[in-house]
C-alpha positions as CSV (number, residue, x, y, z in Angstrom):
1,X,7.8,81.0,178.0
2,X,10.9,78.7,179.0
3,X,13.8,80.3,178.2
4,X,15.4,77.9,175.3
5,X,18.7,76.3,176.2
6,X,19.8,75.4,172.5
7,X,19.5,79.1,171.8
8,X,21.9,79.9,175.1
9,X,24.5,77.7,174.3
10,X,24.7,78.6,170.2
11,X,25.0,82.3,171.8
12,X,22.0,83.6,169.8
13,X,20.4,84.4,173.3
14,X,21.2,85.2,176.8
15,X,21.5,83.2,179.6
16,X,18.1,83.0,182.1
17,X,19.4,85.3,184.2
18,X,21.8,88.5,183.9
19,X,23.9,86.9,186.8
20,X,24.8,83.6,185.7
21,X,25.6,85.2,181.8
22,X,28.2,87.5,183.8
23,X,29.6,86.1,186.8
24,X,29.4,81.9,186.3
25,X,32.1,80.3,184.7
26,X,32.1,78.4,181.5
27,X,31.7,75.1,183.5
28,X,28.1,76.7,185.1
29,X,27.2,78.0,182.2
30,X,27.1,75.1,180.6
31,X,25.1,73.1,183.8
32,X,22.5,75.8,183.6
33,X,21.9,75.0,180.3
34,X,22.0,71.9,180.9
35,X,19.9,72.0,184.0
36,X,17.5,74.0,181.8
37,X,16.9,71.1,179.0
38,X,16.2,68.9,181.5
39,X,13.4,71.0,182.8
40,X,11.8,71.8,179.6
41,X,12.4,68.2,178.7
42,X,10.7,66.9,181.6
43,X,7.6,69.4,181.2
44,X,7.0,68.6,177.7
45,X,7.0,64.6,178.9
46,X,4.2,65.6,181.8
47,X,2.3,68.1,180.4
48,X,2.3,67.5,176.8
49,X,2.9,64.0,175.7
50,X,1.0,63.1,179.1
51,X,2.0,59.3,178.9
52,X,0.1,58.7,182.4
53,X,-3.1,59.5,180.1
54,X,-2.6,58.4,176.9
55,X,-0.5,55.7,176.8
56,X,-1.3,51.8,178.5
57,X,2.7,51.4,177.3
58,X,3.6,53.3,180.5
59,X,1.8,51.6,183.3
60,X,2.7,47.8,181.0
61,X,6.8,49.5,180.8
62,X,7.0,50.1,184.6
63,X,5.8,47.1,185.8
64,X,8.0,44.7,183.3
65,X,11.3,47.1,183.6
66,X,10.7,47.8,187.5
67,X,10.8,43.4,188.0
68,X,13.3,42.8,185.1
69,X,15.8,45.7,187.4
70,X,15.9,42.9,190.4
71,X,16.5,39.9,188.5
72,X,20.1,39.8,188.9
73,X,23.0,38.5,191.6
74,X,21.9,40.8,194.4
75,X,18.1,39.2,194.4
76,X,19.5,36.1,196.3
77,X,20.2,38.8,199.3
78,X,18.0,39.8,202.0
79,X,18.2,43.6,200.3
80,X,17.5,41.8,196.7
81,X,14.4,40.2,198.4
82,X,12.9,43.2,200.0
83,X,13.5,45.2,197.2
84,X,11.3,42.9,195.0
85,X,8.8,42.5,197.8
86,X,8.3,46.6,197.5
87,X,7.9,46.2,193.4
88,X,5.6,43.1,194.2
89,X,3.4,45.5,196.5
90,X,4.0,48.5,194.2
91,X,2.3,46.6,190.8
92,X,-1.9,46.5,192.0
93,X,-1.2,50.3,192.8
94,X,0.3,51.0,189.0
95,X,-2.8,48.7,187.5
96,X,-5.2,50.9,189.6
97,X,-3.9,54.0,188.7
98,X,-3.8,53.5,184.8
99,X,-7.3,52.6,185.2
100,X,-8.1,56.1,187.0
101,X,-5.6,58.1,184.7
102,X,-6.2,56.1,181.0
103,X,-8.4,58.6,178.7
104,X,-8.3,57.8,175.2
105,X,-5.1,56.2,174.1
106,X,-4.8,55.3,170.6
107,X,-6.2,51.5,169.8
108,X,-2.6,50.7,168.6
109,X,-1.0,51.4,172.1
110,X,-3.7,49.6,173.7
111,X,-3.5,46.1,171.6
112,X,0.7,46.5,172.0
113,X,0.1,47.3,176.1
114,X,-2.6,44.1,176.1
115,X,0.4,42.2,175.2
116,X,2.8,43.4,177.7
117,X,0.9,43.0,180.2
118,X,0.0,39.1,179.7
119,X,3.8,38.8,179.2
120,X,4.4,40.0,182.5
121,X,1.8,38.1,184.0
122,X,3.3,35.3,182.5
123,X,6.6,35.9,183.6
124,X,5.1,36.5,187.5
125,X,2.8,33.5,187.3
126,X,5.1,30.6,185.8
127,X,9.1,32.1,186.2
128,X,9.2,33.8,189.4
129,X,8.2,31.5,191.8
130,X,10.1,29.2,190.1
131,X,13.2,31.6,190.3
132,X,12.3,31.8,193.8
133,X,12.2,28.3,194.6
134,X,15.6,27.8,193.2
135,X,17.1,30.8,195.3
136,X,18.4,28.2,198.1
137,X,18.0,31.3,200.3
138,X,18.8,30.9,204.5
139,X,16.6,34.2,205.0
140,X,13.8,35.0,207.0
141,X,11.2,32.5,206.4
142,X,8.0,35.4,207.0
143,X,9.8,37.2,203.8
144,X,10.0,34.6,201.9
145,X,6.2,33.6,203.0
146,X,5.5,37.3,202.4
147,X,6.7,37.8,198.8
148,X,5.5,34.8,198.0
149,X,1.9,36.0,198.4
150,X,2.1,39.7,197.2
151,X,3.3,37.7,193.6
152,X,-0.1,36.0,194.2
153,X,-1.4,39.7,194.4
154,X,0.4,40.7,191.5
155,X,-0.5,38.2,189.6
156,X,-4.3,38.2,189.9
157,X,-3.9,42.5,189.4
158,X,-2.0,41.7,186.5
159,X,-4.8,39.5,185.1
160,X,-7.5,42.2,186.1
161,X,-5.4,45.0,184.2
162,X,-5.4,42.8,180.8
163,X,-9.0,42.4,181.3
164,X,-9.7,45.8,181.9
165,X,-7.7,46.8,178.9
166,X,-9.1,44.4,176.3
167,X,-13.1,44.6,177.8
168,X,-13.3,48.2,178.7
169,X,-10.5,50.2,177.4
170,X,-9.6,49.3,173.4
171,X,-13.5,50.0,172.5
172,X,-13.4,53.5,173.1
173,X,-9.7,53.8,172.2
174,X,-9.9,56.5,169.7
175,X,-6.8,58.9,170.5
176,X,-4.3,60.2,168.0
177,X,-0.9,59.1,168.3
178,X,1.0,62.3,166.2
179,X,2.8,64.4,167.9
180,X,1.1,67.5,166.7
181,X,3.3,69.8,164.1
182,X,6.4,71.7,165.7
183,X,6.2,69.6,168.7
184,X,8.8,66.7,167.6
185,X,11.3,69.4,166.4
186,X,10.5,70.9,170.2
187,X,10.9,68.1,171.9
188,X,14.4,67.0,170.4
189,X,15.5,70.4,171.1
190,X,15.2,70.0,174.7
191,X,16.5,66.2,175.3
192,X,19.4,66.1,172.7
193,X,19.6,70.1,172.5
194,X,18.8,69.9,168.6
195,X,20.2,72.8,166.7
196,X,18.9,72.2,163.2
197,X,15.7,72.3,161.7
198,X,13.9,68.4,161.6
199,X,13.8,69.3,157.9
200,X,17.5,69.4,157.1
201,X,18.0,65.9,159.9
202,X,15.7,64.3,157.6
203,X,17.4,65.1,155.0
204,X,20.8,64.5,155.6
205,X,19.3,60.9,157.0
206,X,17.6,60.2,153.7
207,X,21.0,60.9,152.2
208,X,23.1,58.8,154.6
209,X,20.3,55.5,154.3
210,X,20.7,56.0,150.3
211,X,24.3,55.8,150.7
212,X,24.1,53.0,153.3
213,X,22.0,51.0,151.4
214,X,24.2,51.2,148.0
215,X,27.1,49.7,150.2
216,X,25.3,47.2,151.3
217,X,23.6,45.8,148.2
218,X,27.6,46.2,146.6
219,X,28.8,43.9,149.4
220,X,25.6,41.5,149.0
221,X,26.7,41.2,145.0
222,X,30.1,40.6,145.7
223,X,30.1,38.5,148.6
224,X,27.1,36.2,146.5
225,X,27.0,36.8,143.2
226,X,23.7,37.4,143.0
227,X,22.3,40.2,140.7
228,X,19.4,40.8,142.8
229,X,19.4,43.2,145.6
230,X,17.3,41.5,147.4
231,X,18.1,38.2,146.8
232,X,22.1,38.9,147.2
233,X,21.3,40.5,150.7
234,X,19.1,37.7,152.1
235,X,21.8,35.1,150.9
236,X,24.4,37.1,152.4
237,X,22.6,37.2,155.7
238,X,22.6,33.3,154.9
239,X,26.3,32.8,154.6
240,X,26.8,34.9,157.5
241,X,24.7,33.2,160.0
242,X,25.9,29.8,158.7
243,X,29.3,30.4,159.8
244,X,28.8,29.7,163.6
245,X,30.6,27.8,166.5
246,X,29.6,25.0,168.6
247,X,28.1,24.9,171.3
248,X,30.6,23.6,173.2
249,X,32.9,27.0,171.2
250,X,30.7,30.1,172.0
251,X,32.5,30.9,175.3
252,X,36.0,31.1,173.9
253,X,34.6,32.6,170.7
254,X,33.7,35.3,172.1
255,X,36.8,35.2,174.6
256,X,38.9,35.1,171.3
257,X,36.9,38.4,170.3
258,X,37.2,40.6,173.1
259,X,41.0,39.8,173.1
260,X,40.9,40.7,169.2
261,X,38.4,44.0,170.0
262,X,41.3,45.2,172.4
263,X,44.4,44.3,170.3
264,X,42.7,46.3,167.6
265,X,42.0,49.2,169.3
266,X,44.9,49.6,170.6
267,X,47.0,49.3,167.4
268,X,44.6,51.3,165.7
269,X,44.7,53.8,168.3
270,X,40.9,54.5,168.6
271,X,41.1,55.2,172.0
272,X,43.0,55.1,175.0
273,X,42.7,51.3,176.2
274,X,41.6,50.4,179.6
275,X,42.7,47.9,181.5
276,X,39.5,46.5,183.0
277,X,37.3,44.1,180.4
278,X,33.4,42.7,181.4
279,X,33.0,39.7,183.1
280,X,32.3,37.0,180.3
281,X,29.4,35.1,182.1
282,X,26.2,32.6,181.3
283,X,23.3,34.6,180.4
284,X,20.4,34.1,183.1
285,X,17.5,31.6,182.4
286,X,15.3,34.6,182.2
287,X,17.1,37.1,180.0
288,X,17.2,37.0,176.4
289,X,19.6,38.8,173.9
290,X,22.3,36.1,173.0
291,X,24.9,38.5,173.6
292,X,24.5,41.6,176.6
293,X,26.3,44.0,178.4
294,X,25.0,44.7,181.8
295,X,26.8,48.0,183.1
296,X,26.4,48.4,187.2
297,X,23.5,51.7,187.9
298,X,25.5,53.9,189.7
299,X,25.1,53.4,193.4
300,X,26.0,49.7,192.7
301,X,29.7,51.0,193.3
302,X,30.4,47.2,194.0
303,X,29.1,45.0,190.9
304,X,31.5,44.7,188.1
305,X,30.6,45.1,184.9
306,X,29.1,41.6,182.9
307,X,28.7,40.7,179.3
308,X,26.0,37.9,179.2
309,X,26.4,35.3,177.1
310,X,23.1,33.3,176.1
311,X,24.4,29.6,175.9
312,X,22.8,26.7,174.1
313,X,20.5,25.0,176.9
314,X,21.5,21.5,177.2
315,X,17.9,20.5,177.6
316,X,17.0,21.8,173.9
317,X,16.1,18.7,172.0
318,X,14.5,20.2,168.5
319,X,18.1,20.6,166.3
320,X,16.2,23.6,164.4
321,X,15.8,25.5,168.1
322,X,19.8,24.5,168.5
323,X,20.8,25.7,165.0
324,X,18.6,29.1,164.9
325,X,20.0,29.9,168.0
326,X,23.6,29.7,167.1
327,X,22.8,31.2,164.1
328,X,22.1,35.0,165.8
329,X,25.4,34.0,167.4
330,X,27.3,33.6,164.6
331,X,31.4,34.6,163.9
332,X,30.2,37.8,162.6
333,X,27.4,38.9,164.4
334,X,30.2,38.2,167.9
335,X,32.8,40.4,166.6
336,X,30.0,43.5,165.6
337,X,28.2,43.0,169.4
338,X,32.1,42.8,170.9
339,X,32.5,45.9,169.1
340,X,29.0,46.9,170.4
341,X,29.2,46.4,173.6
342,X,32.2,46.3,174.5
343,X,35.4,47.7,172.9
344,X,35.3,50.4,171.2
345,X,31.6,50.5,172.5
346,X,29.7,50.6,175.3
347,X,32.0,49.6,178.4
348,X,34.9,51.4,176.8
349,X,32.7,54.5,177.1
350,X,31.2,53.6,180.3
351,X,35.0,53.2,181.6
352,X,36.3,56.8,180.4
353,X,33.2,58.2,181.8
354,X,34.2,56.8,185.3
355,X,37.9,57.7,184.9
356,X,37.2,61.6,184.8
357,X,33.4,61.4,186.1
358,X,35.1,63.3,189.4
359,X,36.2,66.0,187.8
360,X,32.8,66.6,186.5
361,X,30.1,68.4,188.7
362,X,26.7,66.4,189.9
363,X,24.8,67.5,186.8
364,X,26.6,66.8,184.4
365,X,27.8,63.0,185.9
366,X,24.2,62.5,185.8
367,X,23.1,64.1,182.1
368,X,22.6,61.0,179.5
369,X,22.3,62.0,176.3
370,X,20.2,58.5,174.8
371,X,22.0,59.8,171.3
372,X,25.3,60.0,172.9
373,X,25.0,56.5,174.5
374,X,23.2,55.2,171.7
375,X,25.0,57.0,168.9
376,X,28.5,55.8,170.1
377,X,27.4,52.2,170.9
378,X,26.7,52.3,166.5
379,X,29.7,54.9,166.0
380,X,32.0,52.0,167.6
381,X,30.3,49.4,165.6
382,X,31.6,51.2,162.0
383,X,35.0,52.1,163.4
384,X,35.6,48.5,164.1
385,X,34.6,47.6,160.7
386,X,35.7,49.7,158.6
387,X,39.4,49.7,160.1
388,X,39.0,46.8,159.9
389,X,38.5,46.6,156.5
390,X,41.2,49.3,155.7
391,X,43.8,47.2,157.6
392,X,43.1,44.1,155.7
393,X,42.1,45.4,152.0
394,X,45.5,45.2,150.8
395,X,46.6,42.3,151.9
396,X,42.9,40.0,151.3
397,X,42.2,41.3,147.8
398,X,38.8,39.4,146.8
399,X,37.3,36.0,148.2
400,X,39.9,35.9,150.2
401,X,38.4,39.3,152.0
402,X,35.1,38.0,152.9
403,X,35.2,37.4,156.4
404,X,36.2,41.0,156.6
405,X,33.6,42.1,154.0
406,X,30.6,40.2,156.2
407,X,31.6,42.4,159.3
408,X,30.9,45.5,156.6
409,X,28.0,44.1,155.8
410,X,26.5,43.4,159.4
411,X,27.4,46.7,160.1
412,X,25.8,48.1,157.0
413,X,22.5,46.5,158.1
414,X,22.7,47.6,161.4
415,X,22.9,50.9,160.7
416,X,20.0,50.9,158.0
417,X,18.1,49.7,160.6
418,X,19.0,52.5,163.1
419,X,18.5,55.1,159.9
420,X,15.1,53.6,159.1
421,X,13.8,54.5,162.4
422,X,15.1,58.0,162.7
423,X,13.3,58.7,158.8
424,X,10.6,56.7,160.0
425,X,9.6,58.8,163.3
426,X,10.1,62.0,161.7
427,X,8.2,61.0,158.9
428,X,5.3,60.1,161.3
429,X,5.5,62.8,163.5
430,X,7.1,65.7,161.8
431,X,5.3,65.3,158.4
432,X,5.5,68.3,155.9
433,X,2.4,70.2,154.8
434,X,0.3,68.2,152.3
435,X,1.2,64.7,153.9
436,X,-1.5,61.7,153.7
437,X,-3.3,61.3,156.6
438,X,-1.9,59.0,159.8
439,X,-3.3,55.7,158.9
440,X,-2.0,56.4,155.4
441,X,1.3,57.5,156.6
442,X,1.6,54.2,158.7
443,X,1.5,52.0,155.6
444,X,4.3,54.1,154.0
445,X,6.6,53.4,156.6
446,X,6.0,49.5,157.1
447,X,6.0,49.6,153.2
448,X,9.6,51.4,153.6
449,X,10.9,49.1,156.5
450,X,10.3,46.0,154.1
451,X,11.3,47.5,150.7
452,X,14.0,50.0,151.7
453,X,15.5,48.4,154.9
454,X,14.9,44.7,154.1
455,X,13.0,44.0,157.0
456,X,10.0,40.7,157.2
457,X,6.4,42.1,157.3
458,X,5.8,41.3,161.0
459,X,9.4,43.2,161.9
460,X,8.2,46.2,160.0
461,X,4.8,46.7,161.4
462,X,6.6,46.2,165.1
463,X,8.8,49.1,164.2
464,X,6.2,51.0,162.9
465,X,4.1,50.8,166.0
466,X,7.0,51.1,168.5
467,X,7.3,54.5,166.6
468,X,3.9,55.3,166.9
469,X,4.8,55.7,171.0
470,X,8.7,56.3,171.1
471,X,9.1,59.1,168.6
472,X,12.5,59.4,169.8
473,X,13.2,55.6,168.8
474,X,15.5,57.3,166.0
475,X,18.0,58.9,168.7
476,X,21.0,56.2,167.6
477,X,21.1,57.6,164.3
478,X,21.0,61.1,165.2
479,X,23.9,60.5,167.7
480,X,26.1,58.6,165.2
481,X,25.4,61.1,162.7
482,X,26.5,63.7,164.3
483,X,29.5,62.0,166.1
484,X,30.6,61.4,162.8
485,X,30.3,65.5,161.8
486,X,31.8,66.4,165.2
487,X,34.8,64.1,164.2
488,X,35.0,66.2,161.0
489,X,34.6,69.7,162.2
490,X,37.9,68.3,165.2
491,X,40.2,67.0,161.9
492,X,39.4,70.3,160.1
493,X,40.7,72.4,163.5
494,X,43.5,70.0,164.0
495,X,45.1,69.1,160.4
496,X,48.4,68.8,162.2
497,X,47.7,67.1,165.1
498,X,44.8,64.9,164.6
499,X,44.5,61.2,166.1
500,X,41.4,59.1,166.4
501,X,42.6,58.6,170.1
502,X,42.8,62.4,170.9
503,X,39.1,63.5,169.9
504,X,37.8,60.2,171.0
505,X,39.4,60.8,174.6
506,X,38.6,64.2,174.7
507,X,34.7,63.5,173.9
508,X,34.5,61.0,176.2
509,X,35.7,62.5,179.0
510,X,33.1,64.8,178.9
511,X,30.6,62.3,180.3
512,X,27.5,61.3,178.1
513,X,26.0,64.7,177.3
514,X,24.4,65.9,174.1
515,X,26.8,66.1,171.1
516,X,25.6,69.7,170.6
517,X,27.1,70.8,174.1
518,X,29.9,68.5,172.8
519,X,30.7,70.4,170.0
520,X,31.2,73.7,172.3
521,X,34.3,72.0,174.6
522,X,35.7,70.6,171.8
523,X,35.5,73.3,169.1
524,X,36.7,76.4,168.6
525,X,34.4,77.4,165.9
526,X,30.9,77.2,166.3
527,X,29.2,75.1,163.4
528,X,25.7,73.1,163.5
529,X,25.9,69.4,164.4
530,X,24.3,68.1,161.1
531,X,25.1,69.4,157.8
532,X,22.3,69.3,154.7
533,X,22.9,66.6,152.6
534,X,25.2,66.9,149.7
535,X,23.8,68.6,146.6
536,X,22.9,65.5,143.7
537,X,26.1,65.6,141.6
């Protein structure tokens, strides 16, 4: 059996082999280990959750990712051009295949990859060429001529997959989409190096979505006046989206709040500040997220780091399109995705990484913890508002407080959201013994998205489906909550000496490994990285 890597690094076993557990440093240790979780991680992916036969989501997910990869600065070059020509080439090959390797998915993956598929046929039909035409390239006419017509190839494989998937697959798509018991538990082990039982995460994330959800309702009633929950929290949402620039003011809104993100973490002392922000530029025709950081893959040493900004399209005629759209871009929502995304988030992280990633060896440059990543993007999100909210209490006693009190909301929302998943996916796929069956189960959890997480029907079935396939889906929460015990066990050890802006340097020097193997650089004493859930006082 593979040895188990958790296990290793807690101490409770030895090391695969006597040499390495005598003679390798602390630093080698810890890359066996992690070299080890990545094995184990990627044979559970190929030989367990088999994705190549189970799963349409796959082939749809490699094909849509593998074009969306190109569409940026660098496909106006002669490299940009070949390198879609190759994914162009590449996409009849991936249709063929999942037609050889597809057995018998679930029906649910099959209607969700139907749809993918004719969105990327879409996209390669009606916005590419179009992208192309507008390219104003001075290349070689044969490649231009060339790509040209393997997007015509693409495009008719494209429309042959779809068929293929509605006529021939989805009638005899029967498969079972639960993991099967022990295996989740497994599987989180490996990628995130999990060192509590599923039973005590759930747990402790009941807990923390009870107490999430408390704060928030309190901040809906106050904020609205409304005695209904659900009521206060959709008029809230209301308020907050109201409150919106111009057109004409979402690039210097969002100027204003990176300036305010970095003025406040550096008074705050959160972290160490660097000096390097994102470049604040227009969002591409073809993306969508209103507000996006795009970080540079790591051999694209040159490209500096961008956050998109999705402007109002002059063109737009229909006032409601105008309005909804500045309504996701809203005061509030800019300062939680600066926080996001940028400072303390994302690109602060990505920007300590890089500072020490040097003095790191290969493996570890290249472990990425999707908790870590994931986990401090919503970590950064409650530091900003809640210091916030600390710094101002005193001083905005109140109405007067509500701006502040609307960030604490967003925030509170978000990270329902993030907790709902994580209960969600374990509640599919790690069910306790006497559980109604999956169909059953399903209902639960779109009846808990709406009721307990205040989520529209058609939202909640998407999530429920999305965990159906992506049983890891939850990771965000499971990094943030235990970010957020690592930051407790590091106060406890240093009562004398602690700063926000010591442990959150030291942790993010590491590079983005599991919090687990965290926890052993950074602590003295060993302790597990979730705690159960306070006893009901």
């Amino acid at each position: 059996p593979p040895h188990d890597a958790v296990a290793v690094l807690l101490g409770t076993a030895p090391a695969p082999s006597d040499r390495a557990a005598s003679g390798g440093s602390d630093a080698q240790r810890l890359d066996l280990i992690l070299l080890q979780a990545r094995i184990e991680s990627r044979r559970f992916e190929l030989l367990e959750w088999r994705p190549h036969e189970r799963n349409p989501i796959f082939y749809a997910n490699i094909m849509a990712f593998g074009l969306d990869s190109l569409l940026g600065p660098s496909l106006a070059t002669p490299s940009g051009l070949r390198a879609l020509r190759g994914r162009l080439l590449a996409i009849p090959t991936v249709c063929r295949e999942a037609q050889r390797n597809l057995k018998n998915p679930p029906e649910l993956w099959v209607r969700r990859a139907i749809e993918l598929v004719q969105m990327t046929r879409d996209f390669v039909a009606g916005l590419l060429p179009r992208m192309l035409a507008n390219l104003n390239l001075t290349l070689d006419p044969k490649l231009q001529d060339e790509v040209n017509h393997l997007r015509e190839d693409a495009q008719r494989a494209l429309e042959e997959f779809g068929g293929w998937l509605s006529h021939e697959l989805l009638p005899r798509s029967k498969g079972d989409w639960a993991l099967p018991p022990g295996r989740l538990q497994a599987r989180l082990r490996a990628t995130e190096l999990l060192d509590v039982p599923v039973e005590i995460l759930q747990e402790r994330a009941e807990f923390e979505h009870r107490e999430a959800r408390h704060h928030l309702e309190v901040l809906a009633r106050r904020l609205t006046g409304i005695t209904s929950a659900s009521r206060a929290v959709a008029e809230a949402q209301h308020l907050i989206e109201e409150d919106h620039p111009r057109p004409e003011e979402l690039t210097h809104t969002v100027e204003m709040a990176i300036d305010r993100a970095y003025e406040q973490a550096g008074a705050q002392g959160l972290l160490t500040v660097p000096a390097q922000r994102p470049q604040l530029v227009e969002m591409p025709a073809y993306r969508f997220g209103y507000l996006q950081l795009s970080l540079p893959a790591p051999l694209e040493a040159d490209r500096t780091a961008q956050l998109l900004l999705d402007p109002v399209d002059p063109s737009w005629k229909d006032k409601k399109r105008v309005s909804d759209h500045l309504r996701m871009l809203n005061r509030t929502q800019i300062l939680l995705s600066v926080a996001r995304e940028v400072m303390p988030g994302s690109f602060a992280r990505q920007q300590a990484h890089q500072a020490t990633a040097a003095t790191l060896s290969p493996l570890r440059q290249r472990t990425r913890s999707f908790a870590l990543l994931e986990g401090w993007a919503g970590y950064a999100e409650e530091l900003v508002a809640l210091g916030a909210a600390s710094a101002t209490a005193a001083s905005s006693p109140g109405g007067a407080g509500s701006g502040n009190e609307r960030l604490q909301l967003l925030a509170r929302r978000q990270q329902l959201l993030r907790l709902g998943r994580l209960i969600v996916a374990l509640r599919l796929h790690a069910p306790p013994s006497g559980s109604p069956p999956a169909s059953a189960r399903l209902e639960q959890a779109e009846d808990f998205f709406t009721a307990q997480c205040y989520l529209d029907e058609y939202a909640a079935r998407r999530e429920v489906e999305r965990a159906t396939y992506d049983p890891l889906y939850g990771s965000a929460a499971l990094g943030r909550l235990q970010l957020l015990q690592l930051r407790a066990d590091y106060q406890a050890e240093h009562r004398d000496d602690f700063s926000l802006r010591a442990i959150h340097d030291a942790l993010l020097a590491q590079g983005a490994l599991p919090v687990v193997a965290l926890r052993q650089l950074l602590l003295r004493h060993r302790g597990p990285s979730i705690r159960p859930a306070p006893e009901p006082s």
